[in-house]
C-alpha positions in Angstrom: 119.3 114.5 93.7 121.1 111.2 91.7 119.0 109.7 89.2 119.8 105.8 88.2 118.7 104.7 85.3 117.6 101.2 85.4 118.2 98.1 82.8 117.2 95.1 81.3 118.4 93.6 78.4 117.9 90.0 76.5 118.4 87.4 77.8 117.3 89.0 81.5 120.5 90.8 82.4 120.2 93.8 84.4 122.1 96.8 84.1 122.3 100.5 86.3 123.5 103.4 84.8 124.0 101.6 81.6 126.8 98.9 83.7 125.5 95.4 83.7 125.3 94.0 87.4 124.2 90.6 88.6 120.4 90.3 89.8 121.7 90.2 93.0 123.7 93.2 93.2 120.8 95.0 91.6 118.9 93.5 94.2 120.9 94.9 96.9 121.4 97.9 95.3 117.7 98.8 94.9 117.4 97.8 98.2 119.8 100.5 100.0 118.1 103.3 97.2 114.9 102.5 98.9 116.2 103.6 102.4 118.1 106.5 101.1 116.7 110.2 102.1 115.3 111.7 100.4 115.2 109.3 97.7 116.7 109.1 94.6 114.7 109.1 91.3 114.8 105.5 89.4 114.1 105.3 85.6 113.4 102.2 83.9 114.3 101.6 80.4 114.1 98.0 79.8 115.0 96.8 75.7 112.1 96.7 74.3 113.3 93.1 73.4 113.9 92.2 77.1 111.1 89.1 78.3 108.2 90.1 80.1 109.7 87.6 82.5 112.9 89.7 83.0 111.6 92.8 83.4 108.5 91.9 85.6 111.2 90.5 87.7 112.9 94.4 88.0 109.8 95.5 89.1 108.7 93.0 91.8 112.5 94.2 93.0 111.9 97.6 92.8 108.3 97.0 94.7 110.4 95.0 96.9 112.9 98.3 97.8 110.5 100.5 98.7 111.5 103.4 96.1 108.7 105.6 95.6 110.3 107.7 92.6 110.3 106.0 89.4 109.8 106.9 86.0 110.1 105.2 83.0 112.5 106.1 79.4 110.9 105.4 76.4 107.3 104.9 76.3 107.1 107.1 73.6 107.8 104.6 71.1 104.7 102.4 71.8 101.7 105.0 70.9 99.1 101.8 71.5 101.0 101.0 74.4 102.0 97.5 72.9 105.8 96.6 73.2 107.0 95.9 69.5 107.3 92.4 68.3 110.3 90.7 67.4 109.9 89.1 64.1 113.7 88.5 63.2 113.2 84.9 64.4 111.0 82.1 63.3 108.3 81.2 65.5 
């Protein structure tokens, strides 16, 4: 069984398997996974500076495909579940 791994970086680019792709490739991509039996596993591992915007936006896609096999890299870091905050620029 192929397992993707699933991007988002800053400023909202998307990436599979580490290539970037444009939303609508990724899009269409997610799309075939989702009909794809059985189906492969998807792991999301957004930057941890990547908008909430950007990666909601992943995830109403990857609601959209139907994948029922996801997973997620790096949660690990955030013990209290909070993402970390990016205080290299002024506010």
């Amino acid at each position: 069984m192929h397992r993707y791994v699933l991007g988002a970086t800053r400023p909202c680019h998307f990436t599979i398997d580490g290539r970037p792709v444009s939303f609508e490739r990724f899009r269409r991509t997610l799309l075939r996974l989702g009909r794809l039996r059985p189906q492969p596993e998807l792991q999301l591992q957004p930057d941890p500076h990547a908008s909430y915007r950007c990666v909601n936006r992943m995830l109403r896609v990857i609601k959209e495909s139907r994948v029922t096999r996801l997973g997620f890299i790096g949660n690990e870091q955030y013990p209290s579940g909070d993402p970390p905050v990016d205080t290299s620029s002024p506010r």
